[in-house]
C-alpha positions in Angstrom: 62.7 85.6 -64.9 60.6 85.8 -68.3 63.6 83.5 -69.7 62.7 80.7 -66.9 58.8 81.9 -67.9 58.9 81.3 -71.3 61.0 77.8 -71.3 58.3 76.3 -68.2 55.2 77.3 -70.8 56.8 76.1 -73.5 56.7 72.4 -72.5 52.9 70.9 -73.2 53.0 68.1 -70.2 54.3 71.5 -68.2 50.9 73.2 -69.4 48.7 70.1 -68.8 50.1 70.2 -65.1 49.5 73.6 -64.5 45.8 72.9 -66.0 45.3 70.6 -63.3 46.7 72.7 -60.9 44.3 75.1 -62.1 41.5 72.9 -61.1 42.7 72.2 -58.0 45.4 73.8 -56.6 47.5 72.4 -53.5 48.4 68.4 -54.9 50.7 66.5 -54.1 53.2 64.5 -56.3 51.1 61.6 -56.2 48.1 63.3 -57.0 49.2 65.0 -60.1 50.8 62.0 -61.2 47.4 59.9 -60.4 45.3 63.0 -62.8 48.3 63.4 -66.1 47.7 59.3 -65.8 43.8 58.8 -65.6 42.8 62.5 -66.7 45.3 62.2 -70.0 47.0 59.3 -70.3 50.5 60.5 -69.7 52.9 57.9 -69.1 55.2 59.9 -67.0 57.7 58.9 -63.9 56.7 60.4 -61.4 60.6 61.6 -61.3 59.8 63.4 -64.8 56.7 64.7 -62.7 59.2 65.8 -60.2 61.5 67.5 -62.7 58.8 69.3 -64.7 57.5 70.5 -61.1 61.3 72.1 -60.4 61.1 74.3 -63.6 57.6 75.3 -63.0 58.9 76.3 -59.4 61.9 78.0 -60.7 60.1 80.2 -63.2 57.7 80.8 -60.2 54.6 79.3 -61.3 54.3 76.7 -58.4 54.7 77.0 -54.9 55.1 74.0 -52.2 54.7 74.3 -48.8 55.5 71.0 -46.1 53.2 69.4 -43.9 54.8 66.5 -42.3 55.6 64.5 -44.9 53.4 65.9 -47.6 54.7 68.3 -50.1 51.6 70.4 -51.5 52.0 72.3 -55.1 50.1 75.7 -54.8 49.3 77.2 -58.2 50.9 80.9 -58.5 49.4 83.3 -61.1 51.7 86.3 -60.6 53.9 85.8 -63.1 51.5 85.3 -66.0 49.9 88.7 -64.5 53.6 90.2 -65.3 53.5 89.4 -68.7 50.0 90.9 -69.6 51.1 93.9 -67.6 54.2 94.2 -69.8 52.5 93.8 -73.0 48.6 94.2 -72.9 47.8 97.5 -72.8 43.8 98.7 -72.8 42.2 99.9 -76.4 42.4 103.0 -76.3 39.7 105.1 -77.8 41.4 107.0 -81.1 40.6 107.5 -84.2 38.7 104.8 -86.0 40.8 103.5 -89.6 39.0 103.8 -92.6 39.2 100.1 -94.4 38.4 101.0 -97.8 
């Protein structure tokens, strides 16, 4: 899973959609495709849109759920939540290291 994790952050349009989704969670295609457009003149298909969407979903960032005909992408934090567990720990009071 941190494999899939690593390679969805890695990508920056990949980050600029998850910003958005961040904003407002629970687009659709055409609405993120509308915001990389206006918001930051992306350029992008709204296949590649699509396609960056299925890594994001794989890694486990984004969720969609159906209604009718609409497809809305649900922003999912979880996973980033994993990795600060795995390697954030709190300070922990010790010892203070003399710098001179």
């Amino acid at each position: 899973m941190a494999d899939d994790l690593f390679k969805a952050l890695a990508d920056p349009t990949r980050r600029t959609i998850l910003d958005e989704l961040t904003e407002q969670s629970g687009q659709t295609l055409f609405e993120i495709c509308s915001r990389l457009s206006m918001r930051h003149g992306l350029g992008i298909s709204r296949q590649g849109v699509s396609q960056h969407l299925a890594v994001l979903e794989a890694a486990g960032l984004v969720e969609t759920r159906r209604e009718g005909r609409y497809k809305f992408h649900e922003l999912r934090t979880a996973p980033l939540r994993q990795i600060t567990e795995r390697w954030l720990v709190p300070d922990t009071p010790g010892p203070e290291k003399s710098t001179s």
